[in-house]
Residue, then its C-alpha position, 0 to 999 in steps of 0.5 A: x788133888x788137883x792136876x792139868x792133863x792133855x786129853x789124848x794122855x788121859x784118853x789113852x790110859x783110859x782106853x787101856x783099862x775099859x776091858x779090866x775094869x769091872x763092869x757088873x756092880x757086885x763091888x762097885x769100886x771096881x769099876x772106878x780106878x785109882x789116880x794117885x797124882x803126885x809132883x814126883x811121879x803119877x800113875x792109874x791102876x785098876x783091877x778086876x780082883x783077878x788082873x790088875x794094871x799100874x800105868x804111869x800117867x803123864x800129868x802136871x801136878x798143882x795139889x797132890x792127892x788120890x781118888x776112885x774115880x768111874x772108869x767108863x764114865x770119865x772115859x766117854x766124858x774125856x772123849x767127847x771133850x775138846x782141849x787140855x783138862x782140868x781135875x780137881x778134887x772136892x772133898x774126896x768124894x767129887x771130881x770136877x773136870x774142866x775143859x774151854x766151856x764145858x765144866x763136869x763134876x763126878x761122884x767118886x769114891x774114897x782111894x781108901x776102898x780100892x784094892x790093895x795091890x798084892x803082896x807076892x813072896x818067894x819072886x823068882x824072875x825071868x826076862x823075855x823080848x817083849x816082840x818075841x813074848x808079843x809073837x809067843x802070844x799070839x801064836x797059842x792064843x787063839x787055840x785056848x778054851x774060852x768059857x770050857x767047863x775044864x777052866x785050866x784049858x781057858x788059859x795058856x801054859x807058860x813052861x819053864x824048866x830049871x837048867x833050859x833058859x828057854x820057855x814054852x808056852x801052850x794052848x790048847x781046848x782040847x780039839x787043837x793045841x798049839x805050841x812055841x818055844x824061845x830062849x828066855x835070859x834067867x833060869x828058874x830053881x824048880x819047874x814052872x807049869x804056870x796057867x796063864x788065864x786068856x782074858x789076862x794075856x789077851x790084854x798084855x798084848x795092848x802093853x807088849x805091842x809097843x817099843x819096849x825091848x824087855x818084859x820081866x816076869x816075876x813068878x809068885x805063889x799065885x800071881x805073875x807080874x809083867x813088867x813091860x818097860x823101864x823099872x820107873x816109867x813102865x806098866x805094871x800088869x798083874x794077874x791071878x794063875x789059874x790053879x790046877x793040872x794043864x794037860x801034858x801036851x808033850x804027848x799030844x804031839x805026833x813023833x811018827x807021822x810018815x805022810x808029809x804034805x807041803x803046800x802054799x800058805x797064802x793059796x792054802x788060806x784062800x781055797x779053805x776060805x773059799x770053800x769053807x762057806x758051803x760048810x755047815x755053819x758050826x762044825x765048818x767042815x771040809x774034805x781033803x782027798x789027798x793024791x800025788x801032787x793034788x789036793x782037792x778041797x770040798x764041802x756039802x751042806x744039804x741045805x745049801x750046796x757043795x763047794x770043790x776046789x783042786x790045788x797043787x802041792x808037795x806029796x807022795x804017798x798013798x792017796x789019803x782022804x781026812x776032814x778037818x774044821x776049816x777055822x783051825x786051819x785058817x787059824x794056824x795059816x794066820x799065824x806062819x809066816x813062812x811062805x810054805x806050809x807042812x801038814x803031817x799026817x798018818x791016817x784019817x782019825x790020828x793027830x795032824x802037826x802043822x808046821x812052817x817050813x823049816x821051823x820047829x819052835x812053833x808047832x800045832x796039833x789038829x784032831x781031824x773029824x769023822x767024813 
């Protein structure tokens, strides 16, 4: 093998896999990726054995060939050089790698032990916007587990029904949930409640935040494949389900909550910000006396101090007095883009829906806590 490329395209690809590569040595081929140079096409993958990514890569190719080449090493070697490169292989074992004066060579492994790509079967496909499936992420995302000892909650939900083109998909660690429906092209034969682990869809963002119009999902047995961009020139992404039952959100939503408040989102997040730092530090809690037209936000630490602060809002109904973690809330202010938020409430330990004024594809449940 032997090929010319220009630093910011290798760095770049690189960039992309530092985060699937594997970084333990349980299988130390895991940690290299597969370059597979040839005249008609070239592309890297590289795999933690639970996602896996193929990425085209733009190259000039004098001698064909592929290699398992050390993702972290080559990658703080690229960055710390200057100029177009110069990879060679030598004898499948080494790689050289030229740039001006400076001259490398890395210990490799044969393209023979890396991991075959999965096979998958009976593929059903379905396709999205990749700026809406970008928006669908990043609404639920930060609402599900992370290390919960109930490992499906560390993933999202993707929901498809048959006969409905659209798709839900949701997150939830037991204390929040949070929730987004938009139409989808393609139709699925049977329902489809598929676990979608956080760490995999946390890295599709890096491939969906770019100009590609459509993202094709095809749904196997146990894996689903993201293909963002042209059938030729686009990223592969793949990734492992997470086996076993999601909770049944669909009753977790409050229908009948009576007492709706409605208030500014951007001076919502700034007296919660605020306030919130005289909260203990892990439960961040906060107070909200709720009142005819009047919000007051408070917080006590007996090691600290207390914080106050009164805001207007939208509300008639009983005075009402409930506590919340302030991070959920500032969580979910991040994600809405309306300029007004709604919080529906019923009493002091039921279920609290958020909202965006006047939308209803996205929605979050927040359980209070005990004052």
């Amino acid at each position: 093998m032997k090929l010319n490329v220009s630093k910011d395209e290798m760095q770049e690809k690189l960039s992309n896999i530092q985060n699937i590569v594997e970084k333990r040595n349980a299988m130390p081929v895991l940690s290299h990726f597969l370059l597979n140079a040839g005249k008609k096409g070239s592309y890297i993958v590289a795999t933690d054995l639970e996602t896996a990514l193929k990425e085209p890569i733009e190259v000039r190719v004098e001698e064909e060939g592929r290699l398992c080449i050390p993702a972290r090493k080559l990658f703080e070697i690229v960055r710390e050089m200057d100029g177009d490169l110069l990879l060679e292989s030598v004898d499948e074992q080494w790689l050289k790698i030229r740039a001006g004066a400076s001259d490398f060579r890395v210990a490799c492994l044969l393209a023979s032990e890396f991991p075959a790509w999965p096979v998958m079967e009976d593929v059903e496909e379905i396709t999205i916007d990749a700026t809406v499936l970008m928006e669908m992420i990043e609404k639920t995302i930060y609402s599900a587990g992370e290390s919960d000892t109930r490992y499906t909650l560390n993933g999202l939900l993707f929901h498809a029904q048959p006969g409905n083109k659209s798709l839900t998909i949701v997150g939830t660690d037991g204390h929040r949930l949070a929730l987004i429906i938009k139409q989808m092209d393609g139709e699925v034969k049977d329902e489809k409640r598929l676990i979608v682990p956080r760490k995999a869809v946390s890295e599709l963002r890096r491939f969906l935040d770019r100009e590609a119009e459509k993202t094709k999902i095809s749904i196997g047995k146990n894996h689903l494949l993201f293909s963002v961009g042209s059938a030729s020139g686009g990223v592969q992404f793949l990734t492992r389900l997470i086996e076993g039952t999601y909770p049944n959100y669909e009753n977790v939503i409050p229908q009948a909550n009576e007492k709706k408040v409605s208030i500014r989102r951007d001076t919502f997040t700034k007296v919660l910000r605020r306030v919130s730092v005289m909260s203990r530090e892990r439960a961040n809690a906060v107070r909200f006396d709720i009142g005819e037209d009047s919000l007051v936000v408070s917080s006590s630490n007996p090691d600290i101090g207390e914080a106050r602060e009164e805001v207007a809002i939208d509300y008639k109904g009983d005075r009402l007095s409930i506590g919340f973690n302030a991070r959920y809330l500032i969580d979910v202010l991040g994600v809405v883009r309306s300029e007004n938020v709604v919080l529906e409430l019923q009493d002091p330990l039921s279920p609290v829906l958020v909202k965006g004024e006047g939308g209803e594809d996205y929605r979050c449940v927040i359980m209070p806590m005990r004052i």
